[in-house]
Backbone bond lengths (Angstrom), bond angles and torsions (degrees), N, CA, C in turn:
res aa  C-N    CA-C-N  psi(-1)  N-CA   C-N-CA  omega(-1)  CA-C   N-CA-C  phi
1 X - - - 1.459 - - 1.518 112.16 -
2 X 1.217 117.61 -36.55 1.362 123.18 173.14 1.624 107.35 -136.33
3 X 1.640 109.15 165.53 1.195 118.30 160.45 1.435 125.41 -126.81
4 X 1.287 99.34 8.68 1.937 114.50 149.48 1.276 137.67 -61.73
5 X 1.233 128.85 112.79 1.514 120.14 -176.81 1.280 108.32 -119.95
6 X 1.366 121.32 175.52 0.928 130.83 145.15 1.818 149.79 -93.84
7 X 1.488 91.18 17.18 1.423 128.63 -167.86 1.677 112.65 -137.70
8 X 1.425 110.78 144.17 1.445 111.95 164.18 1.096 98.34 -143.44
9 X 1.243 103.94 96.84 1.837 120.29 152.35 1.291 130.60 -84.39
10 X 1.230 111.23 152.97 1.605 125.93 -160.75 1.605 89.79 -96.85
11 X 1.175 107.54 124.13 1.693 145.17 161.43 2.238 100.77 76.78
12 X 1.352 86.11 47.16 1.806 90.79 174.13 1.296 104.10 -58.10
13 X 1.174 114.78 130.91 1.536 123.57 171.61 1.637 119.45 -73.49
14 X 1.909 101.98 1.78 1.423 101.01 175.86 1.834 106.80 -111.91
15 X 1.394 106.17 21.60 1.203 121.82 -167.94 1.992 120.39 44.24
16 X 1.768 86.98 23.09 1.949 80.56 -170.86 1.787 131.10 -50.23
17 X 1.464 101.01 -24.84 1.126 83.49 -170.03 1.509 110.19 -83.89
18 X 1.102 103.51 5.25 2.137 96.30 -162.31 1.814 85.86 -104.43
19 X 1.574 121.18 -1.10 1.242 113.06 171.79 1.623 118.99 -95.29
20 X 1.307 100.74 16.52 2.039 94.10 -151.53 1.553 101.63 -79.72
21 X 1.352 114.87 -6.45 1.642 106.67 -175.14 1.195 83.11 -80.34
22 X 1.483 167.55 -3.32 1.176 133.88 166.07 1.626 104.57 -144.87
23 X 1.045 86.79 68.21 1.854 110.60 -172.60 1.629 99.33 -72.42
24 X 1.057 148.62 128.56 1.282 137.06 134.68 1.445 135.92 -141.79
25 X 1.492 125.20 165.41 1.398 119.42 175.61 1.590 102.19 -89.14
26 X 1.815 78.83 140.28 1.584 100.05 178.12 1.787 107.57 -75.64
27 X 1.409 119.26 101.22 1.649 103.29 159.98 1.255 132.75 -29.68
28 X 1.430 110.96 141.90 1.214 129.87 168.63 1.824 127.88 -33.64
29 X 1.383 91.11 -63.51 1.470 114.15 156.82 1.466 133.04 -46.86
30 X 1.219 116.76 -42.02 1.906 135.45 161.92 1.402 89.73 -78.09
31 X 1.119 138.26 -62.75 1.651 110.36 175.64 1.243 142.09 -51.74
32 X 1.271 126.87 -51.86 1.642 127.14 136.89 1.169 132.69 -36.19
33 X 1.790 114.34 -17.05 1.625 110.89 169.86 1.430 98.05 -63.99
34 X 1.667 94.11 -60.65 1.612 120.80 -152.51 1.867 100.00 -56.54
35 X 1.535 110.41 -42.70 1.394 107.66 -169.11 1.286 123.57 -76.28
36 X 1.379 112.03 5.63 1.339 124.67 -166.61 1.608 93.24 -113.44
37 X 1.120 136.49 -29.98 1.204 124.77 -175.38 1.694 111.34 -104.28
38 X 1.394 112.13 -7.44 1.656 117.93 143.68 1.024 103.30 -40.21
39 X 1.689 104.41 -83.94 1.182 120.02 -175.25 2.289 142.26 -23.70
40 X 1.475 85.93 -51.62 1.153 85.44 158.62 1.349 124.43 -96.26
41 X 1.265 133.07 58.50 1.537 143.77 -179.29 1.583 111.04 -127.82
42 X 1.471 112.85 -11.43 1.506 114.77 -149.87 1.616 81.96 -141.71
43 X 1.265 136.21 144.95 1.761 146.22 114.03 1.441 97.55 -33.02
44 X 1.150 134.26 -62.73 1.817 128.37 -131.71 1.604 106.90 -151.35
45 X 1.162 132.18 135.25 1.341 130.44 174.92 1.696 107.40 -133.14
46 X 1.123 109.48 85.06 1.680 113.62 -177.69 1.661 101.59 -26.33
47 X 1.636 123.42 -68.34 1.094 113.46 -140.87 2.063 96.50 -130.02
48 X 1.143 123.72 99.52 1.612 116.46 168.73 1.007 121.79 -75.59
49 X 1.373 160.92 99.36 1.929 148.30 -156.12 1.883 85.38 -134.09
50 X 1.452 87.46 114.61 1.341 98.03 158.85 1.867 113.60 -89.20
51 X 0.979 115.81 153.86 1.435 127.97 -153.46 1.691 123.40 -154.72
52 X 0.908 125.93 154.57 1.688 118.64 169.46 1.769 112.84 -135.73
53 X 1.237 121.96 -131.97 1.450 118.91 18.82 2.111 125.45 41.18
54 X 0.551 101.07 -169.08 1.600 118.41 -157.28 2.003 81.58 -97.09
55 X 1.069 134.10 107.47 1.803 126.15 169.72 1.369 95.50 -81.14
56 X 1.547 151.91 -41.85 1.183 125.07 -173.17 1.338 127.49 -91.63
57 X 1.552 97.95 11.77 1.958 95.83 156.44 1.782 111.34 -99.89
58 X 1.754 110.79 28.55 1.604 111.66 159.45 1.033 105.26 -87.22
59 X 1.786 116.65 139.86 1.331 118.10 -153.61 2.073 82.44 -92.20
60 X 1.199 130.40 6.27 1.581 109.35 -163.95 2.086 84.03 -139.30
61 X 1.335 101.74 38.57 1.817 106.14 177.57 2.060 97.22 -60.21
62 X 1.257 95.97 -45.86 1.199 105.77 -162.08 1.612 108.42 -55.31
63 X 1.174 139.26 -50.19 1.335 160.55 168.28 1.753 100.06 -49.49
64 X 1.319 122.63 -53.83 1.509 130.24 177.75 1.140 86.31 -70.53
65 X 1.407 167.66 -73.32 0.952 136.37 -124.67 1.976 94.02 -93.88
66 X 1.439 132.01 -62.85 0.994 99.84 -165.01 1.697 116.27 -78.82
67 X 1.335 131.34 31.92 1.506 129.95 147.19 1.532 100.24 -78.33
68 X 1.303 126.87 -60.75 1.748 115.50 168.28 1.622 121.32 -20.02
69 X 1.846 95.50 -56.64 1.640 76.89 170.88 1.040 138.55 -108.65
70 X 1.350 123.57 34.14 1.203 142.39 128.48 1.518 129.16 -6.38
71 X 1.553 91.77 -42.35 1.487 118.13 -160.03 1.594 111.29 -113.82
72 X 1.222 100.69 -14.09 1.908 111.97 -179.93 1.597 111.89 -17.75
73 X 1.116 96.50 -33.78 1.962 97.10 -159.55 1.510 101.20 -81.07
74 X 1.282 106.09 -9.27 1.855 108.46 174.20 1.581 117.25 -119.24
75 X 1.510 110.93 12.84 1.010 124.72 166.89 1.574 125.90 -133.59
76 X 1.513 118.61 118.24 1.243 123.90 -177.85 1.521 130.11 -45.13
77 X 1.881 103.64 -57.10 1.329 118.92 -158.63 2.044 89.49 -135.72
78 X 1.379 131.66 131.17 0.940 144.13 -178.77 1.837 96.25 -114.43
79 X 1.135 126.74 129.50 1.238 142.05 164.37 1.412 140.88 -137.88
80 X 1.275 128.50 127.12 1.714 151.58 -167.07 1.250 84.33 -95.53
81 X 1.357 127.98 127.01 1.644 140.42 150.69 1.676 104.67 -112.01
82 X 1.538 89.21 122.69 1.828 87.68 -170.67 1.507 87.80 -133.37
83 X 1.261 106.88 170.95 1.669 110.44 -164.10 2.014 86.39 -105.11
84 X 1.243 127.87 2.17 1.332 132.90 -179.37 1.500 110.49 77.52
85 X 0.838 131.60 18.61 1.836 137.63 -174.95 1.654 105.79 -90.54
86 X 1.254 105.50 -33.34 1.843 121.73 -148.09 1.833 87.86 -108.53
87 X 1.145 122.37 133.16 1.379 141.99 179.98 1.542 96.57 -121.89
88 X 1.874 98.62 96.37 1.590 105.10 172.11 1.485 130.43 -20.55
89 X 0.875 151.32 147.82 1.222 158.16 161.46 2.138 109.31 -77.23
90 X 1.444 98.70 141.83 1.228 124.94 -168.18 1.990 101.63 -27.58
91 X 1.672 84.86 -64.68 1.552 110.66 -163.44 1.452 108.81 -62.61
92 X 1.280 123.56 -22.96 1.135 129.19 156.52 1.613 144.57 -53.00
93 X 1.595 88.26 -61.60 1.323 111.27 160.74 1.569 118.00 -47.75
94 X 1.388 101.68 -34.34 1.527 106.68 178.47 1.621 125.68 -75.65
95 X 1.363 100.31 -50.18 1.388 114.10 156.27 1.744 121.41 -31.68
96 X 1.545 112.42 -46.41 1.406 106.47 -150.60 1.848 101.01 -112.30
97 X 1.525 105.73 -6.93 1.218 106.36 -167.54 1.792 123.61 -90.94
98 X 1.555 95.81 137.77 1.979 101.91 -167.71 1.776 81.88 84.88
99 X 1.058 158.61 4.10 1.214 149.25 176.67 1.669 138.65 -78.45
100 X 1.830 87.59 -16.59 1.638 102.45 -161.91 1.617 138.74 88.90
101 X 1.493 99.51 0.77 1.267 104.65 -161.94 1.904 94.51 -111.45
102 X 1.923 90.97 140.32 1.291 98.98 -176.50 1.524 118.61 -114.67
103 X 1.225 107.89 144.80 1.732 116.19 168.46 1.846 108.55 -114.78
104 X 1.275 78.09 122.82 1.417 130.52 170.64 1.420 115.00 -94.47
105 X 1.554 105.41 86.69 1.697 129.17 -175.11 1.488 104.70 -85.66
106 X 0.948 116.88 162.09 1.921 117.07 168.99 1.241 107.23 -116.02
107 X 1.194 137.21 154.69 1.297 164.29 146.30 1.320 129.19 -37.15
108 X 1.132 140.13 28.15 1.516 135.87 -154.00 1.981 101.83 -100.09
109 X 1.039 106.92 162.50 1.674 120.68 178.34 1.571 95.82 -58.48
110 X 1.901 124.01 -43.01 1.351 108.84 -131.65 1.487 82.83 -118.28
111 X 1.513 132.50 27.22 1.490 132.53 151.98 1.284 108.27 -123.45
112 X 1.588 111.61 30.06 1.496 116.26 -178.10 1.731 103.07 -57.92
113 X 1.366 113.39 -50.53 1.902 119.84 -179.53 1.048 98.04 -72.56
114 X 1.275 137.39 55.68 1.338 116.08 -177.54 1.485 87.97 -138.06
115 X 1.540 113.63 -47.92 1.335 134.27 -148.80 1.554 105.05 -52.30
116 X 1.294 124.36 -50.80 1.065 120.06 -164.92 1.448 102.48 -76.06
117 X 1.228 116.29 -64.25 2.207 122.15 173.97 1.600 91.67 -25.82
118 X 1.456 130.11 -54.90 0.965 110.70 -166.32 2.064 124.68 -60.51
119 X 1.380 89.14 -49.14 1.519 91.81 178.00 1.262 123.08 -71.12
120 X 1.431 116.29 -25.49 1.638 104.22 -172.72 2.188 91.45 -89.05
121 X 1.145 119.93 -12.12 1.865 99.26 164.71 1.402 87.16 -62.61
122 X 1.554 146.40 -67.20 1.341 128.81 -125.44 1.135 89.91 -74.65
123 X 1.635 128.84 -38.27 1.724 98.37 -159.90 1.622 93.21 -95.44
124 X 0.848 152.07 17.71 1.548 149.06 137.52 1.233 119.37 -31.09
125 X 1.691 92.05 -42.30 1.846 112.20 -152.84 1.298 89.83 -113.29
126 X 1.482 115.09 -1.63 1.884 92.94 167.46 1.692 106.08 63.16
127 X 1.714 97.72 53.81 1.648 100.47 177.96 1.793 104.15 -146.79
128 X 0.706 116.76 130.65 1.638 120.85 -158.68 1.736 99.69 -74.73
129 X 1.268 119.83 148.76 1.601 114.85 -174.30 1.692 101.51 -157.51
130 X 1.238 112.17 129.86 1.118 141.12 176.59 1.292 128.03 -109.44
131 X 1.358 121.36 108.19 1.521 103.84 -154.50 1.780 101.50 -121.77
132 X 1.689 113.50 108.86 1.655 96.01 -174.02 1.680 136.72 -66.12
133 X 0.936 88.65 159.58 1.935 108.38 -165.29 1.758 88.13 -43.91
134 X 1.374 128.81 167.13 1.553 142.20 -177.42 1.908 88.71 -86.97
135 X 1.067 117.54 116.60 1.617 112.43 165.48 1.808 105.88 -140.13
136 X 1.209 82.89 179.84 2.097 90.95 179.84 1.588 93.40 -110.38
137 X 1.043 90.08 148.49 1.731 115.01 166.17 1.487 128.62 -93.53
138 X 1.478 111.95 145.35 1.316 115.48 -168.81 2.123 94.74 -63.11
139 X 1.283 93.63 162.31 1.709 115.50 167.75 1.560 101.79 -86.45
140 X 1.673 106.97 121.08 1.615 91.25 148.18 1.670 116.77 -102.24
141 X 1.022 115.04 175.63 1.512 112.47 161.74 1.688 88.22 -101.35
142 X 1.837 84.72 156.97 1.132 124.94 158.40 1.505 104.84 -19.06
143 X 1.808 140.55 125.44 1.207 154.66 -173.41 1.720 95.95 -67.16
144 X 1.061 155.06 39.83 1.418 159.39 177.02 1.552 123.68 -92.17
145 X 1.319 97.29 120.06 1.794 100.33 -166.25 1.378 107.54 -50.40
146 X 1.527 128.40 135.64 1.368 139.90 167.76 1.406 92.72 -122.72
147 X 1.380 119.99 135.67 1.121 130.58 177.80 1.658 107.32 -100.80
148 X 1.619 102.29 121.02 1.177 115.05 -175.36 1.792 122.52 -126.87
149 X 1.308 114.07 145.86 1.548 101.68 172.19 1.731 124.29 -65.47
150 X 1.314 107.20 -171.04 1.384 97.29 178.54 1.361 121.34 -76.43
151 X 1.107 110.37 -34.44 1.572 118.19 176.89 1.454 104.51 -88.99
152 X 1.453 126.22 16.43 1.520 108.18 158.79 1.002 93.12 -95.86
153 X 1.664 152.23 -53.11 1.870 168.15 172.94 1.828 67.77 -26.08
154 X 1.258 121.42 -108.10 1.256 135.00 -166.69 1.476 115.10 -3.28
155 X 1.315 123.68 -43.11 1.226 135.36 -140.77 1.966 88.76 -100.87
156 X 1.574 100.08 -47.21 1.489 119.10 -155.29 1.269 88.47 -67.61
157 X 1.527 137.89 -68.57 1.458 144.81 150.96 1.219 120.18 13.79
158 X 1.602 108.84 -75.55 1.339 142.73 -172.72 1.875 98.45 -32.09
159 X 1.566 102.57 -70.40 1.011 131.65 -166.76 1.675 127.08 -91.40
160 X 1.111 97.56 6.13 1.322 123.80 150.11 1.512 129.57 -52.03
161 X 1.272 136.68 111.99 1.337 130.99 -171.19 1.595 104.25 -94.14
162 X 1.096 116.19 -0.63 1.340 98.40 156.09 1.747 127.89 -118.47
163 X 1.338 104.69 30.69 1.189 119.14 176.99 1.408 124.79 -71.63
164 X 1.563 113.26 1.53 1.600 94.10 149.78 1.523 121.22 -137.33
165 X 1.211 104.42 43.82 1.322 125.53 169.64 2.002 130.84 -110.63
166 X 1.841 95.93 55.69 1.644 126.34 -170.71 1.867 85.61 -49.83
167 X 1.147 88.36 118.49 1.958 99.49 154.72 1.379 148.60 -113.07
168 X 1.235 140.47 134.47 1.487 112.44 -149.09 1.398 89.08 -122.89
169 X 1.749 109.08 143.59 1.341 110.90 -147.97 2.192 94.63 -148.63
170 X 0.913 125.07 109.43 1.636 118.94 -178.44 1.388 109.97 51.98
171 X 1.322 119.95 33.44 1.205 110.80 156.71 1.293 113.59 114.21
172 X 1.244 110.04 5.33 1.382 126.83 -175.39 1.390 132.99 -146.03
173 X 1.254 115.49 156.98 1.485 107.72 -170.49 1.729 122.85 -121.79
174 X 1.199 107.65 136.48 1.597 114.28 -153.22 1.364 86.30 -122.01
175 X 2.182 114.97 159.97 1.331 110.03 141.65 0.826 138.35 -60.40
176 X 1.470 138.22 -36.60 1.632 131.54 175.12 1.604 83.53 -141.83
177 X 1.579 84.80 158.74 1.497 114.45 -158.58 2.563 85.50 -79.95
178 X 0.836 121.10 0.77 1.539 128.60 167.31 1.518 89.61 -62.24
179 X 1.546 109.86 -89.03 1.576 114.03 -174.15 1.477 116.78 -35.05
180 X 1.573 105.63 -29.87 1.750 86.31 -162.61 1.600 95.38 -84.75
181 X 1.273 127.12 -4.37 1.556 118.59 -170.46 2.039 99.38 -99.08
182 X 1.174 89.09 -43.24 1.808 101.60 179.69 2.163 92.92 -35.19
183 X 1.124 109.92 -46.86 1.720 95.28 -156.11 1.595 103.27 -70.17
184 X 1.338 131.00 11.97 1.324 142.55 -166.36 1.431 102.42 -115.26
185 X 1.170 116.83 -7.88 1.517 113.61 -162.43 1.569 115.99 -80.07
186 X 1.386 100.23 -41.10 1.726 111.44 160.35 1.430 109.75 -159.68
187 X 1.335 116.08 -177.46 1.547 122.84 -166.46 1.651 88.00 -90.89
188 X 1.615 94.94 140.48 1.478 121.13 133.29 1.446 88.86 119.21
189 X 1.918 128.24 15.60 1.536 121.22 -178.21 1.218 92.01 -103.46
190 X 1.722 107.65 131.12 1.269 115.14 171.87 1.530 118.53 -82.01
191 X 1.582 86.62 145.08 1.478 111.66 -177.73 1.151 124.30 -86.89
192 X 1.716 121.65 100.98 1.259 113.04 -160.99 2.130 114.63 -105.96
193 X 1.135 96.24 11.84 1.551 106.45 -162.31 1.783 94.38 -53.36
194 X 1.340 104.10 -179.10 2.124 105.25 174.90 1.539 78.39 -102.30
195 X 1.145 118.73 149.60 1.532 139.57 108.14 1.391 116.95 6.07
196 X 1.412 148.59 108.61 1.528 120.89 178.76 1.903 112.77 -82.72
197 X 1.743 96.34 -11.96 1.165 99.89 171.32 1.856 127.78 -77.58
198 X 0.904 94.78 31.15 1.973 118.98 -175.64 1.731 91.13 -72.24
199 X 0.951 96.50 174.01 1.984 102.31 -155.85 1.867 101.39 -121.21
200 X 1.228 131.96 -11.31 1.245 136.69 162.69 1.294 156.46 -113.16
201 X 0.811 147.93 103.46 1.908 133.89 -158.76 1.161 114.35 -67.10
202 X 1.758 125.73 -9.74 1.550 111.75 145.81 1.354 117.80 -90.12
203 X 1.309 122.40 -7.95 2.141 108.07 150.97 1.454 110.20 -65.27
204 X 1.183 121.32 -33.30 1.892 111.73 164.31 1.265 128.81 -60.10
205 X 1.454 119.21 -31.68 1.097 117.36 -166.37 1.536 81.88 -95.78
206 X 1.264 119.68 -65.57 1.942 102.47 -163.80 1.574 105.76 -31.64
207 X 1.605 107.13 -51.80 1.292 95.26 -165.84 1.816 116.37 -69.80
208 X 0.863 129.38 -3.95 1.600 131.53 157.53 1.281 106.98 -79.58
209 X 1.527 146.20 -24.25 0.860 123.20 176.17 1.527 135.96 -106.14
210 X 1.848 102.42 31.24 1.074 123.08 174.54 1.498 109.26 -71.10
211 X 1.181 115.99 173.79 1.578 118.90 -151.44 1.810 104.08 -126.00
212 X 1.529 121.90 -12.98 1.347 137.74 -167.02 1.262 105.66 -140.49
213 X 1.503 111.04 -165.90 1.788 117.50 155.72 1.611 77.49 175.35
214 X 1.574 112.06 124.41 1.244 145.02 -178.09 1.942 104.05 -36.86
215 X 1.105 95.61 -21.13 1.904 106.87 -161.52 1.597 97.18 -89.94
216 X 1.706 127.40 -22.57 1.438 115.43 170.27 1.218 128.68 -26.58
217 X 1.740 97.01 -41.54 1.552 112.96 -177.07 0.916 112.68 -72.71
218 X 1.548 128.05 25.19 1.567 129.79 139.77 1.183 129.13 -95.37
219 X 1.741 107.58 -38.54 1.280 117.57 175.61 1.585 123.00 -92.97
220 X 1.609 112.29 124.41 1.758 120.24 170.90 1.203 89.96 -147.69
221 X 1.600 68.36 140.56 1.356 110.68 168.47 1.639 125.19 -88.92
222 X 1.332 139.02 95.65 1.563 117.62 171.72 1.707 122.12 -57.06
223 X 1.743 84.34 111.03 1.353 84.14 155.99 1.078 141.53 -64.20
224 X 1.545 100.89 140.97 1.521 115.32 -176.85 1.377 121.41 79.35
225 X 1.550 107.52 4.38 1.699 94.31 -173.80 2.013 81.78 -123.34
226 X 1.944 73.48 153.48 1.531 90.10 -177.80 2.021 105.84 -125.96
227 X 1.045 112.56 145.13 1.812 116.26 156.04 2.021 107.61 -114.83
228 X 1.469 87.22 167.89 1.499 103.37 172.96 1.666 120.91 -61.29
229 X 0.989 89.11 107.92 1.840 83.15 165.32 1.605 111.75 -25.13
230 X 1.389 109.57 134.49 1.522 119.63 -176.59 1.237 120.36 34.31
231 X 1.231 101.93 44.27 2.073 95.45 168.02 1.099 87.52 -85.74
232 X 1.749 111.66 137.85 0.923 141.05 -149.30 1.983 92.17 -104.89
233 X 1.560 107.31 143.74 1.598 107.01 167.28 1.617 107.59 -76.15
234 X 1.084 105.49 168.17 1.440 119.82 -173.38 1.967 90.43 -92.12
């Protein structure tokens, strides 16, 4: 929904900080195009997680969230991923609460005072909250083309921890919400996401059940090495 945060962490798996010169919130309006033509591609979507960037520093979250549930009856699990820094706003809370819809806080050292303010508003507000365990994060290198075969993309994919988390981003739909930010990073990386305006629900599914996306060969991961959740760049 956005690519504004309020954080720049070292090796974000949404690449935010190396995107912030052209950080922005996605309108309301481009979301209801875009979510409506998700929408009719699928019967059923187990899990929706809106995401950024930071989603509760969008000044119109509140409006995205109740067009989302709009749609409840074709969606299982509705989800807020917040980095835990941002203390929902009133109109929000109101929107989503007795509703079913969950936030999904993170764990970091430097929203330690946060943690608790945060959970006792949600269950105030009668809103379910999940807050993840303290862990370290994989290392990426630097986003820099390595030229690879198909079965190395294949391989890199494979082993990818965010390989089944497809994100849909301006109108389009990517495997992980990494790729859909990677084609912003500089000119001349091709953009390989579908269209969400594609005309079939087996062009959705083939296209989820591709195995690569040509742009890996930007993203690695070092194996075996880990940093702190949200250490912050200088």
């Amino acid at each position: 929904m956005t690519t504004k945060c309020n954080l720049r962490c070292r090796s974000c798996s949404n690449l935010i900080p190396e995107i912030q010169h052209k950080a922005e919130d996605v309108p309301f309006a481009s979301f209801k195009r875009d979510f409506d033509l998700l929408m009719a591609n699928f019967s059923h979507i187990y899990n929706v997680q809106i995401h950024g960037g930071e989603p509760l520093l969008h000044p119109e979250i509140d409006q995205i969230l109740a067009y989302v549930l709009t749609y409840k009856r074709k969606i299982s699990l509705i989800t807020i991923v917040t980095n835990g820094t941002v203390i929902p706003s009133q109109k929000l809370l109101d929107v989503i609460s007795n509703r079913g819809v969950l936030i999904r806080a993170s764990y970091y050292k430097l929203n330690e005072g946060l943690r608790e303010k945060l959970k006792t508003i949600c269950e105030n507000n009668h809103i379910s909250i999940r807050q993840f365990e303290a862990r370290k994060w994989h290392v990426f290198k630097n986003p820099e083309k390595e030229n690879c075969t198909v079965s190395e993309l294949k391989m890199r994919f494979k082993q990818c921890p965010a390989n089944m988390c497809p994100s849909c981003k301006n109108g389009k739909m990517y495997l992980c919400s990494r790729l859909a930010n990677i084609v912003t990073l500089k000119d001349g990386i091709e953009d390989d996401g579908i269209e969400l305006s594609f005309s079939s629900k087996k062009g959705a599914v083939r296209f989820l059940q591709k195995d690569y996306s040509i742009n890996c060969q930007y993203c690695h991961i070092v194996k075996g090495v880990f940093c702190e959740a949200a250490e912050q760049q200088i």
